[in-house]
N, C-alpha and C positions, 0 to 999 in steps of 0.2 A: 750495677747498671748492665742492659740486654743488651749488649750489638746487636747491628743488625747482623741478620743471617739466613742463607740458602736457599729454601724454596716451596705444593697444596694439596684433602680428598678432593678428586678433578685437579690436580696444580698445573702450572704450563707446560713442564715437560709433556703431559700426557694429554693437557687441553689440545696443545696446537698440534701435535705428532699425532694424537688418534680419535680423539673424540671431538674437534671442530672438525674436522673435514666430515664428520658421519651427520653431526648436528648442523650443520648449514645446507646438506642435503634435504633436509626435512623444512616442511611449515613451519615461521617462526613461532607461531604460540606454541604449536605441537615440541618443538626442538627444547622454548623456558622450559613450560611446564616437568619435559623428562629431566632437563639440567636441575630443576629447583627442587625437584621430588627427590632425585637423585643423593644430592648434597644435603637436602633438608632431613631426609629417610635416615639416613649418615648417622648425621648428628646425634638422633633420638635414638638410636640405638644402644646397649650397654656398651660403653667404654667409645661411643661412636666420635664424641667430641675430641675423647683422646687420639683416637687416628687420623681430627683434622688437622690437631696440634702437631702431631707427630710427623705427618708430612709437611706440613708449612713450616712450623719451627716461628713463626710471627708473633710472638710475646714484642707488643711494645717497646722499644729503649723509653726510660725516662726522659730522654733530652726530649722524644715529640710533646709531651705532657704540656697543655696551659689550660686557662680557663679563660671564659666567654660568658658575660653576664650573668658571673657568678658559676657555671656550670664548669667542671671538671672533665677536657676532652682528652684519653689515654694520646690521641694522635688528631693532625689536623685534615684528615682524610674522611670523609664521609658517603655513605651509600643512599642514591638517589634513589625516589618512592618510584621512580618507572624501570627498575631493574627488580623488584621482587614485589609487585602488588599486594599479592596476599598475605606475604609476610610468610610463606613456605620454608622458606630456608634460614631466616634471619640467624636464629640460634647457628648455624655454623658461619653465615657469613661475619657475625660479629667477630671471629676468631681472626679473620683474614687480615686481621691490620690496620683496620677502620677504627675511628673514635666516634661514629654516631650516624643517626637512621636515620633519614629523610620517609615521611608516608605524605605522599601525594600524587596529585591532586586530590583533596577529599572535599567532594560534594555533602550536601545535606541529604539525598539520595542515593542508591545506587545505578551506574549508570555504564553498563553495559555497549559492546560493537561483536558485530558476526563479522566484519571487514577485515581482512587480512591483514596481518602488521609484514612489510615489505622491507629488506635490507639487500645492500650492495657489500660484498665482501673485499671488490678491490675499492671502492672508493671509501668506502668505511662509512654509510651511513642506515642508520633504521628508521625508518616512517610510519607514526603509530595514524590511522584512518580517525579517531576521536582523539582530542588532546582532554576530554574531561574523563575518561574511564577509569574507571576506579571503582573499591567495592562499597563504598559511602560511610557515612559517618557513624553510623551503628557498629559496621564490623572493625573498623580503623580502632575504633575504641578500647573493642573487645581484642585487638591486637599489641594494642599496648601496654593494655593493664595484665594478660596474658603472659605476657613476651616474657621468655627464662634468661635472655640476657641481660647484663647491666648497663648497657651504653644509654645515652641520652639521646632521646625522639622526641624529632620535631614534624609537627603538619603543618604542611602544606595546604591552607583551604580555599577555596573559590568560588563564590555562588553556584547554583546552576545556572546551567545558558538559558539567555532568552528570562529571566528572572526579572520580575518589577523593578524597576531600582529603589524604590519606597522599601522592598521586602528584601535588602541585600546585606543592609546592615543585622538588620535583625536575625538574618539565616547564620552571618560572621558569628555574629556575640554567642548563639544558641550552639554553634558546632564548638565555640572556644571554651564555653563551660563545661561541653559533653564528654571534651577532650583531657581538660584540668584534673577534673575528676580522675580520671582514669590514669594518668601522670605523667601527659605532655610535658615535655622540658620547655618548649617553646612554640613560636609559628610565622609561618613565612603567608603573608597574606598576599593571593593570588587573584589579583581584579585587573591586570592592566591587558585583559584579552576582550576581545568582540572590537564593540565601537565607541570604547569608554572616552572620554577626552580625558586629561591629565588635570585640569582644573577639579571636574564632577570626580574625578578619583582622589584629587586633595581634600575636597571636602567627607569624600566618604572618611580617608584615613583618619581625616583631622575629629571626624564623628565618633568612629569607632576608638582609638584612644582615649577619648573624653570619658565614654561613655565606660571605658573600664574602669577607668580612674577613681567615677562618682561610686563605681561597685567594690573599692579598695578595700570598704571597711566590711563589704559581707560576703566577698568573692574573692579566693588565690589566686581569681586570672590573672585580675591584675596585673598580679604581681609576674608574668612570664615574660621573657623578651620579644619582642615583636620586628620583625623584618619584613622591609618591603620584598615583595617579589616581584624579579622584572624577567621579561623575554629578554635573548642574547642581542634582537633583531628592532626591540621596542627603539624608536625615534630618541637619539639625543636632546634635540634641542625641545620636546614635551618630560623628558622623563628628571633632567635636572633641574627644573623651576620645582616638577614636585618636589623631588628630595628637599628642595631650599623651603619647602611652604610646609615638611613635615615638624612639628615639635620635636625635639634634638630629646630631651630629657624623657619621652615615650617610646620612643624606638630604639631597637639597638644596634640596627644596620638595613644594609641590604644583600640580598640573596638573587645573583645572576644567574638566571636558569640555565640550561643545559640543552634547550630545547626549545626551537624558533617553531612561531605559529602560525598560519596559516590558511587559509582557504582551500577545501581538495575534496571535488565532489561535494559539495553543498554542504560540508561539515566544515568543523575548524579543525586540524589536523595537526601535526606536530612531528619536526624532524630533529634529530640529534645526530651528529654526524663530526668528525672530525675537522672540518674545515669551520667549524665551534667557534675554533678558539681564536684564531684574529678577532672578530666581534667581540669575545668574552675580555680579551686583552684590551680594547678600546674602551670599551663601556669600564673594565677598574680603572682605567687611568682617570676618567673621565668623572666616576663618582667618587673619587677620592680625593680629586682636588675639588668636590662643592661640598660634602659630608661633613658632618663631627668627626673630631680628629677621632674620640673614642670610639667610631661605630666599627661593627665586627665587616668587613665584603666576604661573603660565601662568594665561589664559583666554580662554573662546573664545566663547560661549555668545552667540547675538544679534547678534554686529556685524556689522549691513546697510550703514551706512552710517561715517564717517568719525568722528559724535558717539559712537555707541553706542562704539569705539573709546577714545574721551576720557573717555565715564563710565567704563568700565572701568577704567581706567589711574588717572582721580581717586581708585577705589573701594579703591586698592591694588593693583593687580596689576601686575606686570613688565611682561611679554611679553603680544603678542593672537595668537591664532591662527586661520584662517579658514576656513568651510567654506561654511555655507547663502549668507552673504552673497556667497560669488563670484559662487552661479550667478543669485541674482536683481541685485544692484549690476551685474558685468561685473568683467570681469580688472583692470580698473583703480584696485578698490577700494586694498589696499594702497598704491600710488603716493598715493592722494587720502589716504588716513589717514597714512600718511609725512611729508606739506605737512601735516598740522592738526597734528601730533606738533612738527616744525618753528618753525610758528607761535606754540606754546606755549612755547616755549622763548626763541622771540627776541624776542617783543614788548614785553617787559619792559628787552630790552638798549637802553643808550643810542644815541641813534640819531646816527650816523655823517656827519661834513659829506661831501657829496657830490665827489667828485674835482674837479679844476679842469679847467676846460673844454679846456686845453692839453693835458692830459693823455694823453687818448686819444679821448673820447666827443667832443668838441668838432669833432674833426679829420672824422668820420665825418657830423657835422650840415653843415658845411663841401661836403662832397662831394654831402651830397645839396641843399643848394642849390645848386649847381654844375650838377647834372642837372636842377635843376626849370629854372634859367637857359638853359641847354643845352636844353631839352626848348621852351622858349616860343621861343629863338631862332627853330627848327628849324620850330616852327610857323608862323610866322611868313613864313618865306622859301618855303616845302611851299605855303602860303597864297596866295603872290603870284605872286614868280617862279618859284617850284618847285625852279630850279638856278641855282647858283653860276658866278661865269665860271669857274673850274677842274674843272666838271663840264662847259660847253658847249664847252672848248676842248681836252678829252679826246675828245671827240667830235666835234669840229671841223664843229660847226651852230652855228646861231641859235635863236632859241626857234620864230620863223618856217617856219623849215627843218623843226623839229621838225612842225611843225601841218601841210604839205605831206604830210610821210611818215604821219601819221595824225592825222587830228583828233582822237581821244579817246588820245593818248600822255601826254601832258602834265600829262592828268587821271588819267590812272592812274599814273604817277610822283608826282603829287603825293598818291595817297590813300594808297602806299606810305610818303611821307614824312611827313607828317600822323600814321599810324597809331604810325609810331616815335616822333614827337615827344612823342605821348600814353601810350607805355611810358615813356619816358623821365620824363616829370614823375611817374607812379604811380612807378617807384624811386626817384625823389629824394623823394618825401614819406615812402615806407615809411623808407628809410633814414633820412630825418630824425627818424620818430618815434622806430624803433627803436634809435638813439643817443642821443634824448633821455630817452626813458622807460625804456628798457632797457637798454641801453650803459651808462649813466650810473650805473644801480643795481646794477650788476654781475652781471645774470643771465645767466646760463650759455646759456642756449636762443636769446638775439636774438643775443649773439657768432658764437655758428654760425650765424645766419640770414643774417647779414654776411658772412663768411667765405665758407662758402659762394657765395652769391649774388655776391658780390664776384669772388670769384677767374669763374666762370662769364663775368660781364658781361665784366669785362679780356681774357679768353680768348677771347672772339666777336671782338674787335679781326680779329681773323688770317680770320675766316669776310669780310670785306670782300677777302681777295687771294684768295681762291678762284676767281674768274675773271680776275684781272688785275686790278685797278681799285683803287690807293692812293688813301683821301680823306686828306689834308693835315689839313684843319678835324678827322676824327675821330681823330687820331693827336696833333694838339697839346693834343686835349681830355683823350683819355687820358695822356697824358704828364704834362698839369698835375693829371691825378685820382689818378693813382697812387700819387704820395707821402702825400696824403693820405691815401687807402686802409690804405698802411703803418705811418702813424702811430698811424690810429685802430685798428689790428688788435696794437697794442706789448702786451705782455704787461696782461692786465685780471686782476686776480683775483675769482674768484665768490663771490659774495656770498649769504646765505640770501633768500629773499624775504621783507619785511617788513609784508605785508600782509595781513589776513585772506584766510581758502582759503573755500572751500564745504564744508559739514559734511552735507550734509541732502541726501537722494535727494528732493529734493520737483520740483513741476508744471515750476518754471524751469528746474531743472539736466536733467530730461530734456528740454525744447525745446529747449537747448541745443543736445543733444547732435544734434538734426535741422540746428542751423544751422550746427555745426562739421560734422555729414556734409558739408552743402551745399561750407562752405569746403575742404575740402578735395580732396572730389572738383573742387570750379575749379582748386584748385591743379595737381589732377594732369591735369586738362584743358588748362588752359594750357601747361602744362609738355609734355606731349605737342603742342601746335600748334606753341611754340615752337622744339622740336626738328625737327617736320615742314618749318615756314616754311624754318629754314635749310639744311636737306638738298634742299627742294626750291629753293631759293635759289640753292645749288654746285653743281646738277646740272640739272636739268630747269628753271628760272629760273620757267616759266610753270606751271598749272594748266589744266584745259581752260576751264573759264569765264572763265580770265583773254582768253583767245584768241577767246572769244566773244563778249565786251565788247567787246573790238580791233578786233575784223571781220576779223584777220590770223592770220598763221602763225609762228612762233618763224623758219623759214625765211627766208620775207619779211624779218620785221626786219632778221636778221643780211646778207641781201644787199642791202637800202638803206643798210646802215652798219652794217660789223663790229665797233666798239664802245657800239654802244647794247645789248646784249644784256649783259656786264661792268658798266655802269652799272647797268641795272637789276635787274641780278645782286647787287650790291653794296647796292642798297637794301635787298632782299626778307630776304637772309642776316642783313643786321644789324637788321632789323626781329624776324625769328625771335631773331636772339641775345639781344635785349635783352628781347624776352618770355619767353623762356625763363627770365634772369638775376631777373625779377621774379617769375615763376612760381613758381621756388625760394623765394622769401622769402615769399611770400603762401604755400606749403604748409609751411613751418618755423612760422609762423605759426599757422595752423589746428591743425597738428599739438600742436604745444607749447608754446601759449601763447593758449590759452584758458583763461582764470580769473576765477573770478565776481569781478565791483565793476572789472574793469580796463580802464573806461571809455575810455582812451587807443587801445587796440589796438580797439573797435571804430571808433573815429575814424580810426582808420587804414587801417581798410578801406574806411572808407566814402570819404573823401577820396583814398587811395591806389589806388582802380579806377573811383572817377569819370571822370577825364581819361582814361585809358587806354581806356573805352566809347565814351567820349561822340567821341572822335576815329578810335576805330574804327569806328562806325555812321553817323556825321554827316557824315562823308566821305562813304561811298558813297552814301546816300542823295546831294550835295549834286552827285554827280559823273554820277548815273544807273546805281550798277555798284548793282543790286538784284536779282542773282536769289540765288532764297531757297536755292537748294543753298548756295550760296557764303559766305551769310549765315547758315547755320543753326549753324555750330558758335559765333559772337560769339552768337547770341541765346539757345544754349543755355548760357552762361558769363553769361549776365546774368541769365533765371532763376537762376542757382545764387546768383551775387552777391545779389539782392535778395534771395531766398529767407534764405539767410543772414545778412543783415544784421537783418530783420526776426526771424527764431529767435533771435539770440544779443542782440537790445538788451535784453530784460528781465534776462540773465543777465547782462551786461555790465556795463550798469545800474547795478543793483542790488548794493548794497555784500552782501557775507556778513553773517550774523548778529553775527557778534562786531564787525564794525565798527560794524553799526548800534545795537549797544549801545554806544556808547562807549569798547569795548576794543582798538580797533586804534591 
């Protein structure tokens, strides 16, 4: 089973910190179209899906899994036909967390607006100038049978406006077969707009159902579920007689739209907007108590955030479906409404003794005191002597000899080792935590942060023979770490998270969202140095300001003594490896597994890149190697670091609402 877990290509860190404020400057069609090309572009690219996964980390838990007239939904979360018309991007949206695609309105034509579509960013509302636009029932077809994802699509269809009503039914029946064909799951039938009365629209329903019926023995429509569809805004006292005057046994619910309709400029128009949801929430109470108990409530109307989701769902409805909330929340709403939908479910279950420490998690706290061990040794000898006799007898000097060939060698071999002994203790504390707090609880997202990072660290072992130079000391260390490593990677099963989530788009949860940028972009900062360190470690060994600290020439070196160049080859490489190997864990981290109240994981940032700075900058300062080219990419990873540590402590912090009520 998938906890929930962390956080998107476009995800909200980076939605709401850098590209919503550039795309709400822009025209809204102009602003979709770059957002859906963007994501969509993604997608299709080789390995493009893997990096929407990769930054979302949103694989389903089992627990959202039900079915609905027969239909298998991964999640009760669905994406509205007025958030991606064309179906541009669907392929990566399906990834986002969602269980299934809404395409509507689809007319029997296409039907086209030059009208600006308008939104308000502080009131949270878009206003589309045509509520029938859409690309018609030809392409809607050619998009479904098309479509590379596997989720279940349902249309949306509605006569065209201003249509006979003699020729309403027959335009239904004609888009439902055109649709089946193609491998609609179902349809939300869309008449109760213009100046229909609710009587003339029972009869049409009461038509059209009939008229599948008699088609059972030579047509699969039939056989599809059928929903009414109602405006948020549509009359109670006309819209409940229909529902009571529909056949129970033909229909399989109703479907509250998301979006009230209107008069605006001599068209019928159509707003979605946050303030949705009170409507959306009267209108389920409202059909639930006159409906078949089995019929499914879709609703959409409102949810910006994670709670609006929750009221809905208390209010009676099934399924939520999303539209306005995407574009002002960020693509990660669904993922966050998934974890509270979760939350709801399991906080009530009894709560679980924790594995034994033998088990698996224990083994992985084990290793990382091992490397914080390892890491202070390391300091320690970087500190005094610098090298081992099986380092000064590979190179067949004295420490003397060494200070002969250069006075400042000694000091730059030891700020090379210094630097690793300070990666070294940040892995041994992250690992430690992330096997005690997370390992231990079974979440899905710190096993990969291990694994990951794990296999990486063990795999850099081989980056020390790159020039020839076996260290002994780091080969019995690995050897004694491995098994461990093993143990603690034995089969873990996932577990839900049992913690309250974050419900609420409020002041915290966007600072957050600046101090996971921050974390993350370190991670990916690191993770690039780290990689550089060692490539320039197996090849080029030196930098040019390493050489200009030296006062010498890689030349030089190599002809006062052929193996001092492999020694200090061997430092440099496993210095990058093992930053790299932490790099990894501190951006699986950032990534997925920022969650409000989880106080531990900011404590493990902060303890877990203390040592690793403070040994990378206190060095050189201690040694004279201070020129600021050199030093500009550590200072620019410690703004990120402090910056981030300071953004996410109030989220961190800070329990969620439910906990702080005494519900967690």
């Amino acid at each position: 089973m998938k906890p929930h877990a962390g956080r998107i290509a476009m995800p909200d860190w980076s939605y709401q910190t850098l590209f919503r404020p550039i795309l709400f400057r822009l025209p809204s069609r102009l602003s979709r179209k770059i957002t859906l090309q963007a994501i969509g572009g993604l997608s299709k690219l080789p390995g493009g899906s893997f990096v929407v996964r990769t930054f979302g980390h949103m694989e389903p838990s089992p627990l959202l899994e039900s079915e609905a007239s027969g239909i298998v939904l991964q999640t009760p979360i669905g994406l509205s036909g007025g958030v991606d018309p064309e179906g541009i991007a669907h392929l990566a949206i399906a990834q986002f967390g969602i269980g299934f695609i809404e395409h509507g309105p689809v007319t029997i034509k296409r039907m086209t607006s030059l009208a600006a579509i308008e939104k308000d960013a502080g009131q949270e509302w878009i206003r589309y100038p045509n509520y029938y636009e859409n690309e018609g029932v030809d392409r809607v077809t050619e998009l479904i049978r098309t479509a590379k994802h596997r989720l279940p699509q349902f249309a949306r269809i509605t006569p065209m406006p201003y249509t006979d009503r003699r020729e309403i039914l027959p335009e239904l029946i004609s888009m439902i077969e055109q649709l089946t064909e193609a491998g609609t799951d179902g349809y939300y039938i869309d008449v109760l707009h213009g100046d229909i009365g609710w009587e003339e629209a029972s009869v049409l329903l009461n038509d059209l159902a009939g008229q599948l019926q008699l088609k059972s023995h030579t047509s699969p429509a039939s056989n599809k579920p059928l929903f009414l569809y109602t405006p948020p805004n549509f009359p109670d006292e006309y819209l409940m007689p229909l529902i009571q005057s529909l056949p129970r046994e033909s229909w399989s619910g109703v479907v509250v739209g998301e979006a009230s309709s209107y008069s605006f400029e001599g068209a019928l128009a159509s707003k979605v907007s946050k303030e949705e949801k009170a409507d959306s929430i009267n209108k389920i109470k409202a059909i639930r108590s006159v409906c078949a108990p089995n019929w499914i409530i879709k609703a959409g109307g409102g949810v910006h955030e994670p709670q609006d989701a929750l009221d809905l769902l208390q209010a009676g409805a099934d399924y939520i479906m999303l539209h306005s909330g995407l574009i002002f929340a960020g693509p990660g709403l669904p993922k966050r409404i998934n974890e509270a939908i979760i939350y709801e479910q399991v906080k009530f279950w009894p709560i679980e003794e924790p594995p034994s420490f033998w088990k698996h998690w224990g083994w992985m706290c084990l290793l990382g005191i091992g490397m914080m061990l390892g890491g202070l040794l390391s300091w320690i000898v970087a500190a005094t002597t610098v090298l081992l006799p099986y380092d000064l007898s590979f190179i067949g000097l004295s420490l003397e000899d060494l200070h002969h060939i250069n006075h400042n060698l000694l000091h730059f071999m030891s700020h090379d080792r210094i630097t690793l002994a300070g990666t070294m203790l940040t892995i041994g504390i992250v690992y430690f935590q992330l096997a005690r707090h997370g390992l231990r609880e079974g979440l899905h997202w710190t096993r990969t942060a291990l694994l990951v990072s794990g296999v990486v660290g063990f795999a850099s072992f081989f980056l020390y023979l790159g020039y020839g130079y076996f260290d002994p000391l780091h080969a019995i260390a690995a050897v004694l770490l491995l098994p461990l490593f093993v143990l603690a990677m034995r089969r873990n099963p996932d577990r839900p998270y049992r913690f309250a989530v974050n419900v609420r788009n409020d002041r915290r949860w966007r600072r957050a969202m600046w101090g996971q940028l921050s974390m993350v972009v370190l991670g990916f900062a690191l993770s690039i140095g780290g990689l550089t360190i060692s490539v320039v470690g197996i090849t080029e060994v030196f930098v040019q300001t390493d050489l200009v600290y030296l006062d010498t020439s890689t030349a030089e070196l190599n002809e006062r003594n052929a193996k001092l160049i492999p020694l200090i080859a061997h430092d440099r490489a496993g210095f990058g490896g093992a930053l790299f190997c932490a790099a990894v864990a501190i951006l699986i981290m950032a990534l997925w597994g920022i969650q409000q109240g989880s106080r531990w994981l900011w404590w493990t940032f902060l303890l877990g890149g203390a040592p690793g700075f403070y040994a990378g900058l206190s060095v050189h300062l201690s040694i004279g190697y201070v020129d600021l080219w050199h030093l500009s990419p550590a200072l620019f990873a410690l703004v990120l670091y402090v910056l981030g540590l300071i953004l996410l402590y109030p989220y961190l912090m800070k329990l969620p609402e439910a906990a702080a009520d005494g519900r967690q």
